[in-house]
mmCIF file of the N, C-alpha and C atoms, coordinates in Angstrom:
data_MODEL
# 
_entry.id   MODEL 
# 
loop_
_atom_site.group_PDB 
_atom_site.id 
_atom_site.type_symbol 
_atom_site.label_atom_id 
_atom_site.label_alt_id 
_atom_site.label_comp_id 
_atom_site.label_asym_id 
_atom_site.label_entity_id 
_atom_site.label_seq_id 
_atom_site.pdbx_PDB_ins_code 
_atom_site.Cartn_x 
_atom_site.Cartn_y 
_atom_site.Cartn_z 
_atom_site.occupancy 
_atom_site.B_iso_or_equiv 
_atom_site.pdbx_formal_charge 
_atom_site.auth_seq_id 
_atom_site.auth_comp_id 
_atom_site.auth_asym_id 
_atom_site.auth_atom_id 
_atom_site.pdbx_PDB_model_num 
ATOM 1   N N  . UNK A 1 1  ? -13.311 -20.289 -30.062 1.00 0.00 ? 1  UNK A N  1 
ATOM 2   C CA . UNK A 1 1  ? -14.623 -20.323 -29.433 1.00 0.00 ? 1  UNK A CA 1 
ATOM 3   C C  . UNK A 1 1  ? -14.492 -20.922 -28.034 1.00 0.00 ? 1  UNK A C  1 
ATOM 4   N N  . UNK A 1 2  ? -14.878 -20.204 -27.101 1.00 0.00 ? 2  UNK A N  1 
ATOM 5   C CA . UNK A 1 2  ? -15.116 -20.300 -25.807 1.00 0.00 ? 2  UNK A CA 1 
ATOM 6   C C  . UNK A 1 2  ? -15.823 -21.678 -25.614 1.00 0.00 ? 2  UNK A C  1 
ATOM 7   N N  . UNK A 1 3  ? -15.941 -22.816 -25.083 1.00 0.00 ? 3  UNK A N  1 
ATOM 8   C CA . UNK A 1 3  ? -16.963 -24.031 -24.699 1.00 0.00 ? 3  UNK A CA 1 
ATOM 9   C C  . UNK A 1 3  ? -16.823 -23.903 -22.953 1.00 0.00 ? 3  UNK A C  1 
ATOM 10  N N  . UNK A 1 4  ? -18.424 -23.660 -23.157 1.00 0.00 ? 4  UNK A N  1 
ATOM 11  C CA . UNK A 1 4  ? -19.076 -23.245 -21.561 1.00 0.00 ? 4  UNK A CA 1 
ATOM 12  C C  . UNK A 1 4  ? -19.781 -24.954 -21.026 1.00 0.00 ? 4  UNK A C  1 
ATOM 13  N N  . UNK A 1 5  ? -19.205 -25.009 -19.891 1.00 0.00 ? 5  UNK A N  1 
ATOM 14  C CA . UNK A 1 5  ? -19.932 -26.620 -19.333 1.00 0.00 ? 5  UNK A CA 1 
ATOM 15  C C  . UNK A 1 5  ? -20.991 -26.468 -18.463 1.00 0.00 ? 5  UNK A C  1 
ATOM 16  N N  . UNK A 1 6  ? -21.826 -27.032 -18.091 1.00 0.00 ? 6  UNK A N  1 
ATOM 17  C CA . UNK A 1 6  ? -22.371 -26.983 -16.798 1.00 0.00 ? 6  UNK A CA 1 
ATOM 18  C C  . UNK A 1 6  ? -21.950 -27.156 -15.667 1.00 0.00 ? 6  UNK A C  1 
ATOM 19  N N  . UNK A 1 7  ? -22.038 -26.436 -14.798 1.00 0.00 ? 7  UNK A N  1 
ATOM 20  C CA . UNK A 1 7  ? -21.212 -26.364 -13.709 1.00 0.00 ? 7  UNK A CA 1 
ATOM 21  C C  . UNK A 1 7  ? -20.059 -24.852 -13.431 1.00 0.00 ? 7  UNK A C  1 
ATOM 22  N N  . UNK A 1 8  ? -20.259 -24.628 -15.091 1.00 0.00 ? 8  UNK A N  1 
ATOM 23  C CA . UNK A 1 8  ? -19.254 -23.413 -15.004 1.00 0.00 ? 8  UNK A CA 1 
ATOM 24  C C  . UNK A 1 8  ? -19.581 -22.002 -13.798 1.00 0.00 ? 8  UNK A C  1 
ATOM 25  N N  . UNK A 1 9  ? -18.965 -21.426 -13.513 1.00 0.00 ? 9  UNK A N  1 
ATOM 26  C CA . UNK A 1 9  ? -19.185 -20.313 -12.619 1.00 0.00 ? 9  UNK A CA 1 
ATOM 27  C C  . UNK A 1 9  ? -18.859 -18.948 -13.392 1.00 0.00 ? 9  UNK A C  1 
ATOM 28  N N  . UNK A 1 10 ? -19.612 -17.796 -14.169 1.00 0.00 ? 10 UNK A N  1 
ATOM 29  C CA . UNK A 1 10 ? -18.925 -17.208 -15.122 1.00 0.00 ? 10 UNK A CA 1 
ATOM 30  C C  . UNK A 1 10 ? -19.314 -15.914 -14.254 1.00 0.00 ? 10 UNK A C  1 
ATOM 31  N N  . UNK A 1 11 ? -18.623 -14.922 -14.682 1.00 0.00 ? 11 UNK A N  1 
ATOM 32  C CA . UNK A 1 11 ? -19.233 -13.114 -14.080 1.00 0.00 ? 11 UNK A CA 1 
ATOM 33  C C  . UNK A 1 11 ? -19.804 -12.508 -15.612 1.00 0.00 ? 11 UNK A C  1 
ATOM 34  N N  . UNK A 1 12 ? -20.407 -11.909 -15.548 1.00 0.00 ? 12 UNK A N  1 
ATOM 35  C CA . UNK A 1 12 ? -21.062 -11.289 -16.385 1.00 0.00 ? 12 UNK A CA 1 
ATOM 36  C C  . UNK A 1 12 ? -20.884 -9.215  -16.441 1.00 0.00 ? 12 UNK A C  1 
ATOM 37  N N  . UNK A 1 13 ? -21.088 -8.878  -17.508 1.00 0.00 ? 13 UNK A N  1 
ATOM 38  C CA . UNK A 1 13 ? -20.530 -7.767  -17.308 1.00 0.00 ? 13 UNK A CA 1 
ATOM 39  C C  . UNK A 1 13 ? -21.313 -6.564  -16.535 1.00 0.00 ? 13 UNK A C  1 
ATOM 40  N N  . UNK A 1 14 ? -22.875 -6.816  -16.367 1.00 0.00 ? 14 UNK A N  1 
ATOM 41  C CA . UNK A 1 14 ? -23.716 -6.497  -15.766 1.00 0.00 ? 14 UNK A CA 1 
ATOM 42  C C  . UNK A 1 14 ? -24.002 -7.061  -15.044 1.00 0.00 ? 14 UNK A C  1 
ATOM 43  N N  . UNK A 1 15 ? -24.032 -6.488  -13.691 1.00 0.00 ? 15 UNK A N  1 
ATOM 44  C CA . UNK A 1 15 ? -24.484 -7.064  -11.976 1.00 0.00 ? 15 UNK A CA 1 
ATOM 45  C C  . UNK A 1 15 ? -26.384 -7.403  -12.511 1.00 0.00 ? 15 UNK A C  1 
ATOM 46  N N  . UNK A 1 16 ? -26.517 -8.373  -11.593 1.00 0.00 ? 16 UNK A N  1 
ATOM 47  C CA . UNK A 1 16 ? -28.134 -8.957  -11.271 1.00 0.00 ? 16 UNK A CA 1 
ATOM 48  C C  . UNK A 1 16 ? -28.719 -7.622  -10.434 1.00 0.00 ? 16 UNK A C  1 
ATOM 49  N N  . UNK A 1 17 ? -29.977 -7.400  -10.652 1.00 0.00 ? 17 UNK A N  1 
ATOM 50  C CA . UNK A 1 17 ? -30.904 -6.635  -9.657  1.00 0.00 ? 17 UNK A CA 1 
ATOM 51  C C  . UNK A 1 17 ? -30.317 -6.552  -8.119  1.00 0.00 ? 17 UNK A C  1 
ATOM 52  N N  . UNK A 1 18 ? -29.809 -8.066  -8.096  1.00 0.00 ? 18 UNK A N  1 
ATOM 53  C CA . UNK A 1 18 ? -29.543 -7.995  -6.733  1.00 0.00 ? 18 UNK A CA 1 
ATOM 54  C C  . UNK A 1 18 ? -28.156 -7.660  -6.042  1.00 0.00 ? 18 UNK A C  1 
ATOM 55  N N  . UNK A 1 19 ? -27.588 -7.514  -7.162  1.00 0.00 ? 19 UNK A N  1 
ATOM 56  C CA . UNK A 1 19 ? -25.944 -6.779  -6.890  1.00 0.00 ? 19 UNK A CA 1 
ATOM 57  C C  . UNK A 1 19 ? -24.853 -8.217  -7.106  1.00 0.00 ? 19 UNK A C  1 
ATOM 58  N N  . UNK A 1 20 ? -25.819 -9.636  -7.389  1.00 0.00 ? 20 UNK A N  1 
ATOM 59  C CA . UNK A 1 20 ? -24.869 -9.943  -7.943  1.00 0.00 ? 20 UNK A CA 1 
ATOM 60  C C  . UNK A 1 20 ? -23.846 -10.071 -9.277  1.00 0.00 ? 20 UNK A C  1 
ATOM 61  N N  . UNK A 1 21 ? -22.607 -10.781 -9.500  1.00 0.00 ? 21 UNK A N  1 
ATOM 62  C CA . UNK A 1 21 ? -22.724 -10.753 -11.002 1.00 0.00 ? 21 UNK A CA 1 
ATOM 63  C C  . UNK A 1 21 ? -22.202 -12.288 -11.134 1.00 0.00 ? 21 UNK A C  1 
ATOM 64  N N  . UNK A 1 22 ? -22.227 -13.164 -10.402 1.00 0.00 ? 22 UNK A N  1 
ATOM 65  C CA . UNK A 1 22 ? -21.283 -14.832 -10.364 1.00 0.00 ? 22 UNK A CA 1 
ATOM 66  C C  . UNK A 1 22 ? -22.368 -15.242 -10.405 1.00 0.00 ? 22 UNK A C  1 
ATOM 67  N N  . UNK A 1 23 ? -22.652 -16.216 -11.683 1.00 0.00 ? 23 UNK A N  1 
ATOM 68  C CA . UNK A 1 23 ? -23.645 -17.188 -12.430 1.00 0.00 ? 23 UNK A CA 1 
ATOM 69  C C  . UNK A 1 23 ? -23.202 -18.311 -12.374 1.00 0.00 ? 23 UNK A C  1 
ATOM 70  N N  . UNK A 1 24 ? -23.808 -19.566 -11.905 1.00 0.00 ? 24 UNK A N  1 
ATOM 71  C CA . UNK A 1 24 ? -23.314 -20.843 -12.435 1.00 0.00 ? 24 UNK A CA 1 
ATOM 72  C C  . UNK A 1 24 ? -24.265 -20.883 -13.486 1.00 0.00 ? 24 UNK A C  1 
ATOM 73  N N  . UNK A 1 25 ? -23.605 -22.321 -14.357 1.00 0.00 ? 25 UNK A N  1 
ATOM 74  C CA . UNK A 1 25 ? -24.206 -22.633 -15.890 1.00 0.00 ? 25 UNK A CA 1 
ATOM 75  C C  . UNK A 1 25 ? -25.333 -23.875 -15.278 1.00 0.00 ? 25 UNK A C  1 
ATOM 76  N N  . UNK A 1 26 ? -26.200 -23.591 -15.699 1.00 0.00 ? 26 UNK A N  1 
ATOM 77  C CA . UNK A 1 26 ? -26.976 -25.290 -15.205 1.00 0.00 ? 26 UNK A CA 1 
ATOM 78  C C  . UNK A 1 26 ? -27.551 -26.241 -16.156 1.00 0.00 ? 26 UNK A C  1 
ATOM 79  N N  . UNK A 1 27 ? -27.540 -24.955 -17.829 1.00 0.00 ? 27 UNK A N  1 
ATOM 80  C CA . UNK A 1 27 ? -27.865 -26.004 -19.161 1.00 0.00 ? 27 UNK A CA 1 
ATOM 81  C C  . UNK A 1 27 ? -27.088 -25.583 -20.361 1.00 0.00 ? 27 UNK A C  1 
ATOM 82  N N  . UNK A 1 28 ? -26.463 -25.866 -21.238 1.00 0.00 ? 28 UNK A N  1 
ATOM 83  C CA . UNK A 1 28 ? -25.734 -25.462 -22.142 1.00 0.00 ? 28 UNK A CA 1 
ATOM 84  C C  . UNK A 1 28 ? -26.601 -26.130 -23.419 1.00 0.00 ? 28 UNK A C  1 
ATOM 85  N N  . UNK A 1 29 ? -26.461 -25.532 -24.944 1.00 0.00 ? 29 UNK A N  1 
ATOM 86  C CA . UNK A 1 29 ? -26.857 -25.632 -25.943 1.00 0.00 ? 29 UNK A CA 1 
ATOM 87  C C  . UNK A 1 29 ? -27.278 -24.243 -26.278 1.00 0.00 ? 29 UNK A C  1 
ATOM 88  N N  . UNK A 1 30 ? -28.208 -24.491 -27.103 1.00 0.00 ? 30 UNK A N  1 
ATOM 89  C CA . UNK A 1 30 ? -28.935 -23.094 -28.033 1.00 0.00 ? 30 UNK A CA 1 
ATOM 90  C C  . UNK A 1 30 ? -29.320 -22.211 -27.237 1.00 0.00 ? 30 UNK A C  1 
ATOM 91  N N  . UNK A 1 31 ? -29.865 -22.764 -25.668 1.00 0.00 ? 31 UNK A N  1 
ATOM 92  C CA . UNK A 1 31 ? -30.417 -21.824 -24.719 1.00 0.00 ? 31 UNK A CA 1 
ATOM 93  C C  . UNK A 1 31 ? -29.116 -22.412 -23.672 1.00 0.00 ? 31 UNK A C  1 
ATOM 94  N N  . UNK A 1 32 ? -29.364 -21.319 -22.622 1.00 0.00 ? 32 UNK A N  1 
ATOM 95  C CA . UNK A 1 32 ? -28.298 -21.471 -21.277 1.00 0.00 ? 32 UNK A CA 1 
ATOM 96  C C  . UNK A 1 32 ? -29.272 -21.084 -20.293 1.00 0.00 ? 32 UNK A C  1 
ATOM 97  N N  . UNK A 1 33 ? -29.211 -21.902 -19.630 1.00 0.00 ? 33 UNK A N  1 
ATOM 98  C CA . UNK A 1 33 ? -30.330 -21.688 -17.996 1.00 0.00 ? 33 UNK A CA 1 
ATOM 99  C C  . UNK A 1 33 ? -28.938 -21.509 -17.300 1.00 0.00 ? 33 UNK A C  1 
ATOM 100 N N  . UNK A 1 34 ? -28.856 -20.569 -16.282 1.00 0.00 ? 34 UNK A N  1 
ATOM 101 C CA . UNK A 1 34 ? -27.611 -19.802 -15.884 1.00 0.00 ? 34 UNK A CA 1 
ATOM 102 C C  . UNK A 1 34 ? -28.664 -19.621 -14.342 1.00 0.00 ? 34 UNK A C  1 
ATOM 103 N N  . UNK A 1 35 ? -27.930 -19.764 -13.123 1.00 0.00 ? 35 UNK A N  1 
ATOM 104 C CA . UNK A 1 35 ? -28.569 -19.773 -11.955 1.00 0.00 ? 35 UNK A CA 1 
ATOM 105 C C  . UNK A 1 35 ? -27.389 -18.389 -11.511 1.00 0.00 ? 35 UNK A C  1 
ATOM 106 N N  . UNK A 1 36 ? -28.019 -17.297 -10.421 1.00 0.00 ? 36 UNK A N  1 
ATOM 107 C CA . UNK A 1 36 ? -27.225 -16.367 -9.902  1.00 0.00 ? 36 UNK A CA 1 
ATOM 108 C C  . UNK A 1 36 ? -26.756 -17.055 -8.324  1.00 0.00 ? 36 UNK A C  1 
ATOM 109 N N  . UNK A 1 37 ? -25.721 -16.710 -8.165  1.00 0.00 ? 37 UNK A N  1 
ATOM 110 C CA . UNK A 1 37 ? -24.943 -17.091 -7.201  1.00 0.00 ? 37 UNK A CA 1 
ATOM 111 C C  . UNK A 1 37 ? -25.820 -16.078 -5.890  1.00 0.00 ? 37 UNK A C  1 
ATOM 112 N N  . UNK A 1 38 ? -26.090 -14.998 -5.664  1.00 0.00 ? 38 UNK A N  1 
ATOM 113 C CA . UNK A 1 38 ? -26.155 -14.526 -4.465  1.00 0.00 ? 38 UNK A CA 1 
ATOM 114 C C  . UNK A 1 38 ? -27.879 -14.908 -4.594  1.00 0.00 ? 38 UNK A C  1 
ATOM 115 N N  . UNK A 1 39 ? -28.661 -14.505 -4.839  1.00 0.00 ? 39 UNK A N  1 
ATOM 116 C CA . UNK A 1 39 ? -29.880 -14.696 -4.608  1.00 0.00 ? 39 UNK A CA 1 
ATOM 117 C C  . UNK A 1 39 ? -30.640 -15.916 -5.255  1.00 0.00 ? 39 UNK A C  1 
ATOM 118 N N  . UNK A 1 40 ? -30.488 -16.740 -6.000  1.00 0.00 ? 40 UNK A N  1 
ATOM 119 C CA . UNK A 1 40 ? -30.618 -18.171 -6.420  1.00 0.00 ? 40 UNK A CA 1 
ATOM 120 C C  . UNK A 1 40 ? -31.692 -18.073 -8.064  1.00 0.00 ? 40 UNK A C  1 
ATOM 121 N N  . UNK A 1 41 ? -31.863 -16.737 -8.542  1.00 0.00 ? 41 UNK A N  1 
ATOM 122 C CA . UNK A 1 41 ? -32.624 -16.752 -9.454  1.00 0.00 ? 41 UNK A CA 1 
ATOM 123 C C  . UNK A 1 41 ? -32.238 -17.057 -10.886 1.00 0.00 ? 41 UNK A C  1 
ATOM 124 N N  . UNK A 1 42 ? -33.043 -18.094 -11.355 1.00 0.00 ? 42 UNK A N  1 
ATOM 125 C CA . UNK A 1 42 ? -33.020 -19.218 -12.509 1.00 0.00 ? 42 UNK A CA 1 
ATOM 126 C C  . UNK A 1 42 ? -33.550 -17.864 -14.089 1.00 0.00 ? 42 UNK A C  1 
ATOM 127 N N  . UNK A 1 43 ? -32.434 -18.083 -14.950 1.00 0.00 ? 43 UNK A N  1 
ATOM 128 C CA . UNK A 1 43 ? -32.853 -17.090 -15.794 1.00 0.00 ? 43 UNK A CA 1 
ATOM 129 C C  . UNK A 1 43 ? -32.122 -18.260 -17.157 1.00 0.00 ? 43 UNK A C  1 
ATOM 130 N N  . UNK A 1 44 ? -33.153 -18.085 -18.118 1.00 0.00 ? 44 UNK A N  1 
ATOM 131 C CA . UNK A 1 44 ? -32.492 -19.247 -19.679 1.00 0.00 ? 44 UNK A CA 1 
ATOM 132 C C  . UNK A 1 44 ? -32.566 -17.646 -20.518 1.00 0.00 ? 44 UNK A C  1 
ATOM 133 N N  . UNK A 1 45 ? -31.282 -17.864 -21.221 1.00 0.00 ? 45 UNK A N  1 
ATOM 134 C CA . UNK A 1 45 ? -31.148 -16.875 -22.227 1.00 0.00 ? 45 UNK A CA 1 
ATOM 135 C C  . UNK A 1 45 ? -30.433 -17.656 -23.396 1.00 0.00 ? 45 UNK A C  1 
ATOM 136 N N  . UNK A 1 46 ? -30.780 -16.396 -24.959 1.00 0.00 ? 46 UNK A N  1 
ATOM 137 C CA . UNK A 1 46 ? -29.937 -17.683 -26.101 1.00 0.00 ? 46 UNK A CA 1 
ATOM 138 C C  . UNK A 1 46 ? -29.279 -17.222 -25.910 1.00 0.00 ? 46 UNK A C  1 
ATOM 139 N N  . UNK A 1 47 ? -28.156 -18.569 -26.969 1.00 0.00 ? 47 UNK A N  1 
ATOM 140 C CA . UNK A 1 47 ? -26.534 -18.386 -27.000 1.00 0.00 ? 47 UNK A CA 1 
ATOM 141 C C  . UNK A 1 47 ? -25.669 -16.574 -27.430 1.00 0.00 ? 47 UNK A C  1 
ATOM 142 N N  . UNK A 1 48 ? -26.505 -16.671 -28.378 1.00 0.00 ? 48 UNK A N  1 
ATOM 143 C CA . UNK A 1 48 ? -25.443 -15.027 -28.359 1.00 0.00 ? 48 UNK A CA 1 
ATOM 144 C C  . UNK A 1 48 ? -25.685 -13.945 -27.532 1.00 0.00 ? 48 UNK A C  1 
ATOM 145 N N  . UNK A 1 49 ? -26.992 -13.843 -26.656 1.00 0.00 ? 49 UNK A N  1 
ATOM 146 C CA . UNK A 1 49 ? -26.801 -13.216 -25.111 1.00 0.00 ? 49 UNK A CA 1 
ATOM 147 C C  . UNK A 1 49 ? -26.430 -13.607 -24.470 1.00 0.00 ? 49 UNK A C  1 
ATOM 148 N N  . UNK A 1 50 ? -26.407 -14.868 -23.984 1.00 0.00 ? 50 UNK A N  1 
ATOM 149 C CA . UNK A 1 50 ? -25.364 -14.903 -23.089 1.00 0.00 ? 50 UNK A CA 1 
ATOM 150 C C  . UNK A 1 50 ? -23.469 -14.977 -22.937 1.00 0.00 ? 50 UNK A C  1 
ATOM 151 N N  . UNK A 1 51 ? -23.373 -15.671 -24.602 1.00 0.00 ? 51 UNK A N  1 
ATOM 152 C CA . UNK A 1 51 ? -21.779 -15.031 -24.944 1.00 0.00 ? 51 UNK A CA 1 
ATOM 153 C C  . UNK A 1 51 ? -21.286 -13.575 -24.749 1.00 0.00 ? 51 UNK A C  1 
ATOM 154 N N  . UNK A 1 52 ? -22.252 -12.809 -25.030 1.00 0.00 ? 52 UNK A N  1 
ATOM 155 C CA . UNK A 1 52 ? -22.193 -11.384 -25.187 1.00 0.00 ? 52 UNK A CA 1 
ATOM 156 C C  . UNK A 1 52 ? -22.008 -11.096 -24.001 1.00 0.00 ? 52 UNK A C  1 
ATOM 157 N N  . UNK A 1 53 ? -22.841 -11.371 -22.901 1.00 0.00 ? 53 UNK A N  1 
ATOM 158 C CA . UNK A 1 53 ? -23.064 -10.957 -21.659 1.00 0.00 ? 53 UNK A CA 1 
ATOM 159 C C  . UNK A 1 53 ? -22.319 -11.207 -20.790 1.00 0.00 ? 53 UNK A C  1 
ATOM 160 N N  . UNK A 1 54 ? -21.126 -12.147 -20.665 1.00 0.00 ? 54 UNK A N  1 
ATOM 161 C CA . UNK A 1 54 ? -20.145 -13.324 -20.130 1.00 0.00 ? 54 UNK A CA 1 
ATOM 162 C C  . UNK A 1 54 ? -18.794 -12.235 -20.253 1.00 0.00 ? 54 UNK A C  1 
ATOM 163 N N  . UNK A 1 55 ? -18.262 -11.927 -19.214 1.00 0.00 ? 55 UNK A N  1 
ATOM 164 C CA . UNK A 1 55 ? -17.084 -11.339 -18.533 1.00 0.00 ? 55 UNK A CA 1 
ATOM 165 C C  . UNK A 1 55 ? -15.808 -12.284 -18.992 1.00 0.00 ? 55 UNK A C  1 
ATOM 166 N N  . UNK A 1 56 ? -15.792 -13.164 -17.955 1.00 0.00 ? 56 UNK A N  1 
ATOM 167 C CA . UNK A 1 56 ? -14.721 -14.141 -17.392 1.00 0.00 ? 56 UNK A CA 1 
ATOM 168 C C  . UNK A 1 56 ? -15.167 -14.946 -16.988 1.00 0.00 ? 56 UNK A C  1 
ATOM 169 N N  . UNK A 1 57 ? -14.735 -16.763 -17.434 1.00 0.00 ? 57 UNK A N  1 
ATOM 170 C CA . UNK A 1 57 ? -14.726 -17.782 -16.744 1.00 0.00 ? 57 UNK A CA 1 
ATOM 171 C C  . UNK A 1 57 ? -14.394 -17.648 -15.274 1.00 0.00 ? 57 UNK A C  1 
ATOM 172 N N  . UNK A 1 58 ? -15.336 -17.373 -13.988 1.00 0.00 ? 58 UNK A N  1 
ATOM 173 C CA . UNK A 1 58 ? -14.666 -17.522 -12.379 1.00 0.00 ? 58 UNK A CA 1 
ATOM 174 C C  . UNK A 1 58 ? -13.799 -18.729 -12.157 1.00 0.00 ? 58 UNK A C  1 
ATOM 175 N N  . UNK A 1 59 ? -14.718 -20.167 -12.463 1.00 0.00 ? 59 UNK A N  1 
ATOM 176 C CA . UNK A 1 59 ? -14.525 -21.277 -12.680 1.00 0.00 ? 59 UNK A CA 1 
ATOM 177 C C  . UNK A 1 59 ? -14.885 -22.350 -13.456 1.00 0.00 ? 59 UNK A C  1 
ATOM 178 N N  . UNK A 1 60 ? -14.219 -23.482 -13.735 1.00 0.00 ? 60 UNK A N  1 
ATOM 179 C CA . UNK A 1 60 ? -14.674 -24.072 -14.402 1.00 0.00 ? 60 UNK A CA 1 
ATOM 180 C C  . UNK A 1 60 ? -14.720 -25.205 -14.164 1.00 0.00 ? 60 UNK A C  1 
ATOM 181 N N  . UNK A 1 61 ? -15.888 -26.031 -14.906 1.00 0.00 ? 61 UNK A N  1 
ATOM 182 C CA . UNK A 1 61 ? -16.112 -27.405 -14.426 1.00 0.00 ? 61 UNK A CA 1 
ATOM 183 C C  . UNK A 1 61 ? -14.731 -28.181 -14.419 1.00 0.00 ? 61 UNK A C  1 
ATOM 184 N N  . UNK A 1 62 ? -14.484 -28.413 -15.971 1.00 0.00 ? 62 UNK A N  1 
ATOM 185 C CA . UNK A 1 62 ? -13.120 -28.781 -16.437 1.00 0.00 ? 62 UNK A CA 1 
ATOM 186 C C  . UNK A 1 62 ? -12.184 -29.285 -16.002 1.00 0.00 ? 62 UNK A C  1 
ATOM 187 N N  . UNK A 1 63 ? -11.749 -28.275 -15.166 1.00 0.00 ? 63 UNK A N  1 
ATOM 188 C CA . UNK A 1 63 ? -10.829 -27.930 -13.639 1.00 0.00 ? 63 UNK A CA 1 
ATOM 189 C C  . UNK A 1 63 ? -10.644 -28.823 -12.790 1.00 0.00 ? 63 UNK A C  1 
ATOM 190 N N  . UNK A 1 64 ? -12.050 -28.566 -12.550 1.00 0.00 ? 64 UNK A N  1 
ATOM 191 C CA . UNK A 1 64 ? -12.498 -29.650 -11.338 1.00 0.00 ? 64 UNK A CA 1 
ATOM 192 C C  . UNK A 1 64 ? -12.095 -31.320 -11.671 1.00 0.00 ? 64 UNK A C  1 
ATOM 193 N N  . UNK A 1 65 ? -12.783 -31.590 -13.227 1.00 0.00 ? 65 UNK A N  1 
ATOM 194 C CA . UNK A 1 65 ? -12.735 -33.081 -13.628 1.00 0.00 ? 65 UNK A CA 1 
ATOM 195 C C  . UNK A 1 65 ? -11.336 -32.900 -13.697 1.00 0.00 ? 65 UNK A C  1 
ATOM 196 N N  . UNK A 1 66 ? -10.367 -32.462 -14.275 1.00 0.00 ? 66 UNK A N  1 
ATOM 197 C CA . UNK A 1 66 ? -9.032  -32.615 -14.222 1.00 0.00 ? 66 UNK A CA 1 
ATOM 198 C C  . UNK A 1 66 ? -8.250  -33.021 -13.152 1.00 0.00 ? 66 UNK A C  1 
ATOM 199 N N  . UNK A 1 67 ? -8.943  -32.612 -12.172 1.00 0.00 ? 67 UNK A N  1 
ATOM 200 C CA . UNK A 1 67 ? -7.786  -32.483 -10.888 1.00 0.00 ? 67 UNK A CA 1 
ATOM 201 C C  . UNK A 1 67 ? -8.492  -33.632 -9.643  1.00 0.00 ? 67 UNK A C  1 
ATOM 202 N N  . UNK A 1 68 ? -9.877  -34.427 -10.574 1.00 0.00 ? 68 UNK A N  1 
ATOM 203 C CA . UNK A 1 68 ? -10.651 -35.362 -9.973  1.00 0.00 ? 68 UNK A CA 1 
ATOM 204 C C  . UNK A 1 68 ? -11.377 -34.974 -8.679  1.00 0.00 ? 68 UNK A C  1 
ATOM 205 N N  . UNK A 1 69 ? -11.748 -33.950 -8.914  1.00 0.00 ? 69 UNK A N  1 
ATOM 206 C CA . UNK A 1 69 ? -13.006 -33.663 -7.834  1.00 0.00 ? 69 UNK A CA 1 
ATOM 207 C C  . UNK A 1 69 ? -14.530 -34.004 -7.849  1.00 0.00 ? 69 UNK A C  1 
# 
């Protein structure tokens, strides 16, 4: 099982209206409030749409705390 953080940066397999597809995570649990990278629009979906919907980790918080950023 995949564990998604806040902060994560994920692509999704379907582009946004607006042609984007790079989401940061901004709430994790039962629901995911997921912000779009090119046009700034705030969308909460449940957990098994948005697992479903989730490409590839771009980035990850993780990362970041690891390497002390």
């Amino acid at each position: 099982m995949i564990r998604y953080q806040v902060g994560d940066v994920v692509r999704t397999r379907k582009p946004h209206p607006c042609g984007g597809d790079q989401w940061e995570v901004m709430r994790t649990g039962i629901d995911f409030r997921i912000k779009c990278l090119t046009c700034g629009r705030v969308v909460m979906l449940p957990r098994p749409k948005f697992e479903k919907s989730v490409r590839a980790i771009v980035r990850s918080n993780s990362d970041d705390n690891q390497t002390g950023k």
